[in-house]
N, C-alpha and C positions, 0 to 999 in steps of 0.2 A: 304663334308661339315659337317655331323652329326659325320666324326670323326672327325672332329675339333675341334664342341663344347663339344665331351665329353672330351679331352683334356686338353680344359680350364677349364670344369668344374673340371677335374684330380688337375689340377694345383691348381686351387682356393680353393677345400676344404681340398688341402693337406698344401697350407698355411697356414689355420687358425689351422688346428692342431699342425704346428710347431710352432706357436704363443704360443696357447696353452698351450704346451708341455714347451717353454722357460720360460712364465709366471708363470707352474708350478715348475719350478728351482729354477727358483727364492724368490717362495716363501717358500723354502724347505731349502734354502741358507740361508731365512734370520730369518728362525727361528728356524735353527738347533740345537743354543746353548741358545734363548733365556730367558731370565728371570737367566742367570747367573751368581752370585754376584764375582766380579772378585776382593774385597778387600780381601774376602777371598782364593783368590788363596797364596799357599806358595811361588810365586816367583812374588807378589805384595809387590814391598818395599816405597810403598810411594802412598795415594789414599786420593786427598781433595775434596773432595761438593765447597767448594767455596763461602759455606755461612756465613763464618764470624761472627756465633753466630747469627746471625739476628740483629745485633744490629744496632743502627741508624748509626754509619761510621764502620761499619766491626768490626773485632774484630783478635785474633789469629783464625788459622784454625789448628784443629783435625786432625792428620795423620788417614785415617777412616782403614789403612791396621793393624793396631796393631803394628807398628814395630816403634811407639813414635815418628815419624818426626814432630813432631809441628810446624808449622811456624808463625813467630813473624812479624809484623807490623815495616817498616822499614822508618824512615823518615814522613812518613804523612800517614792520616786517608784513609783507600779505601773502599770508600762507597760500598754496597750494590746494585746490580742493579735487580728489577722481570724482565728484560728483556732477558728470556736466552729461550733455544728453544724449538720452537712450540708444539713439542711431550713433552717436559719436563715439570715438575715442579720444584720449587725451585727459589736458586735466585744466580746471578752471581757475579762476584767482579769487578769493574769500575775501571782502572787505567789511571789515567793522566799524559800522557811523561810529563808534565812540571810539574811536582809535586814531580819526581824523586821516585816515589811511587812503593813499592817492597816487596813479602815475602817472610822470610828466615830463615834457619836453618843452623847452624856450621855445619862444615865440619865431615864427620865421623858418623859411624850410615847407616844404610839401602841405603839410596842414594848412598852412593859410593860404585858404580855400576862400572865392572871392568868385565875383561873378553871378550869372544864372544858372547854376547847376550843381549840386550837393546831394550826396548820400549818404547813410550813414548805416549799417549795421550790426547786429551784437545780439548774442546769447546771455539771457540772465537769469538769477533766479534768486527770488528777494526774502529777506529773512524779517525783518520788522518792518513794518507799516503804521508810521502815527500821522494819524488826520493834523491837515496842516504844513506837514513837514516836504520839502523838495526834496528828491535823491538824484545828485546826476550821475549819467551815464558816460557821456561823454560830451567834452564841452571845450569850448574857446572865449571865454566869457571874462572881464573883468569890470565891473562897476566905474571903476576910476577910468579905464581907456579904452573900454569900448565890447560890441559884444559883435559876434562873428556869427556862430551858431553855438546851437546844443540839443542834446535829446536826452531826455530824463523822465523821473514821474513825480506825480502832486497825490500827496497822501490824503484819501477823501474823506476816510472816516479809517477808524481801526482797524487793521488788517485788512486797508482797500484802497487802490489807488487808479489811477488814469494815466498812460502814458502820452508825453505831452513834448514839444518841442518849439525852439527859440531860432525862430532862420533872419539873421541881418541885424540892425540896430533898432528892434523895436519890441524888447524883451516882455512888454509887459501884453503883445502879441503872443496868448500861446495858445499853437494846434494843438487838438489832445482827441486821443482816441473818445467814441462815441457811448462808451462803457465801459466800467468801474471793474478791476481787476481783483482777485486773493490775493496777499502775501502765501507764497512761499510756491506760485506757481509759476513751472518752466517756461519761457519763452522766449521766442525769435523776434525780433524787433529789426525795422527800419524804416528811416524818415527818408523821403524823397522831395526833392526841390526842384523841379525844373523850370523856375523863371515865371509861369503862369499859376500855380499852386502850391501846397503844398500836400504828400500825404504819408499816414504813418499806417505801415504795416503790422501786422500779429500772424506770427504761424505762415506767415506767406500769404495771408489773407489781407486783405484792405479791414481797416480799421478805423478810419476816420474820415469826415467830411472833406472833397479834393476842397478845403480853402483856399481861395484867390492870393495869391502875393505875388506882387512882380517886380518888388526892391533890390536893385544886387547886392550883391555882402560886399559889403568894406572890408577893405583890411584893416587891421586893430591892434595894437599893441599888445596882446596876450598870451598867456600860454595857454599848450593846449594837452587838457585831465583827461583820464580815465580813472574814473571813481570819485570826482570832486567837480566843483567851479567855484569859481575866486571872485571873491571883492576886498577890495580896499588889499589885494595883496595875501589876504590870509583866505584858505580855504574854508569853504562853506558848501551846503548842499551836500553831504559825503553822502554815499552812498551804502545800503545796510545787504550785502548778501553776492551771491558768484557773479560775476561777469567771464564771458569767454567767447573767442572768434570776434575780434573790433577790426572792422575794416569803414576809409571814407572816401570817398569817388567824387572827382571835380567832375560830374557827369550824373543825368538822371539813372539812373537804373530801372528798367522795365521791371512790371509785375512778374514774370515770364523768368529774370533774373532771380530776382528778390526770391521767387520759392526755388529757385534752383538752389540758391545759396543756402537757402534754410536746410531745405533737405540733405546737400552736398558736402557743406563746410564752403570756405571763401579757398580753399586750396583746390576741392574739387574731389578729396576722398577722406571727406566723413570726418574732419580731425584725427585723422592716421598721421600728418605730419606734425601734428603735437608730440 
């Protein structure tokens, strides 16, 4: 009987040391690259804050990467929202799918991203969800000349969607996360390409099957959305709720990155430079 309980007691204090031990991983994990500013990385072609100048209905938004993407106010005003996340400060940008509400920059210039190697990620937080409908997030896509990439979601049923993405000319290829989402719940999102797969992050967490792809992206004749993607010229797909922190990298980005940036902001402190 006494070596029983020493046993148990074997067992139980060797659990809590592998608690422990994973707890400390984790926190080793998650602050390995902390506090850094990834606008300044040389293979950041494109990095918005999402605040709009502050102004009362938005404004253009600053490409913050240096590489001049400015995006312009397309069809109507998109207000400003402080509702963006908890760890953050700053302020997000509110898009209403029935407002047809979109930013954007001509084709050409940093974004056309081409190659084996694409990332993509963004803060969002969705307000309707109708089974059926696509909402993009951010995209380089036009029907008539061609599609580049995008990352967006597929509305699965009422108030429930799948985040899903479009890498090269083979749109009707879509990755999508392995399970169905709420409308109106926060999150961290990005799509990683590195030439042999593809996969889409949640929370800093992996989220989707690594799908095989090893097609490079063309370059294409389109512009490139936040908050839309085009066909035949006129926008489509709007997207319904906040978007904030859109950064995209002609390079794969590590898991290791991807939760830094979740946790950090793409600046490296927290959307402070919002």
């Amino acid at each position: 009987m006494r070596n029983l309980f020493l046993f148990i007691a074997i067992l139980f204090f060797s659990s809590l040391a592998s608690a422990g031990f994973l707890q400390m991983q984790e926190q080793i994990i998650m602050s390995q690259n902390a506090g850094v500013d990834y606008t300044a990385d040389a293979n950041c072609m494109g990095a918005w804050y999402m605040n709009g100048g502050l102004s009362a209905n938005g404004d253009d938004e600053t490409d913050r990467s240096g590489e001049g993407g400015t995006l312009t106010e397309t069809v109507g005003d998109i207000p400003n929202s402080a509702d963006v996340s908890a760890t953050y400060s700053g302020t997000s940008r509110d898009f209403e799918y029935t407002e047809s509400e979109y930013l954007t920059h001509a084709d050409g210039g940093s974004t056309d991203i081409t190659g084996t190697a694409l990332s993509i990620v963004a803060w969002i937080k969705t307000e309707t969800i109708s089974n059926t409908v696509r909402y993009a997030i951010v995209s380089k896509n036009d029907v008539t000349t061609g599609y580049q990439y995008m990352l967006f979601l597929d509305g699965t049923a009422a108030g429930k969607y799948k985040i899903g993405a479009w890498i090269g000319a083979t749109p009707n290829t879509t990755y999508s996360t392995t399970t169905d989402y709420a409308q109106g719940t926060e999150q961290f999102i990005a799509v990683v390409y590195n030439g042999t797969d593809v996969r889409i992050y949640v929370d800093g967490i992996l989220a989707s099957d690594a799908d095989a792809y090893t097609t490079a992206i063309a370059d294409k004749a389109c512009a490139f959305l936040i908050g839309a993607s085009l066909n035949d010229s006129s926008a489509l797909y709007y997207f319904d709720g906040l978007i904030d922190e859109v950064a995209v990298f002609d390079r794969e980005l590590t898991a290791t990155e991807v939760l830094d940036i979740k946790n950090n902001g793409i600046s490296g402190d927290k959307g402070g430079s919002d």
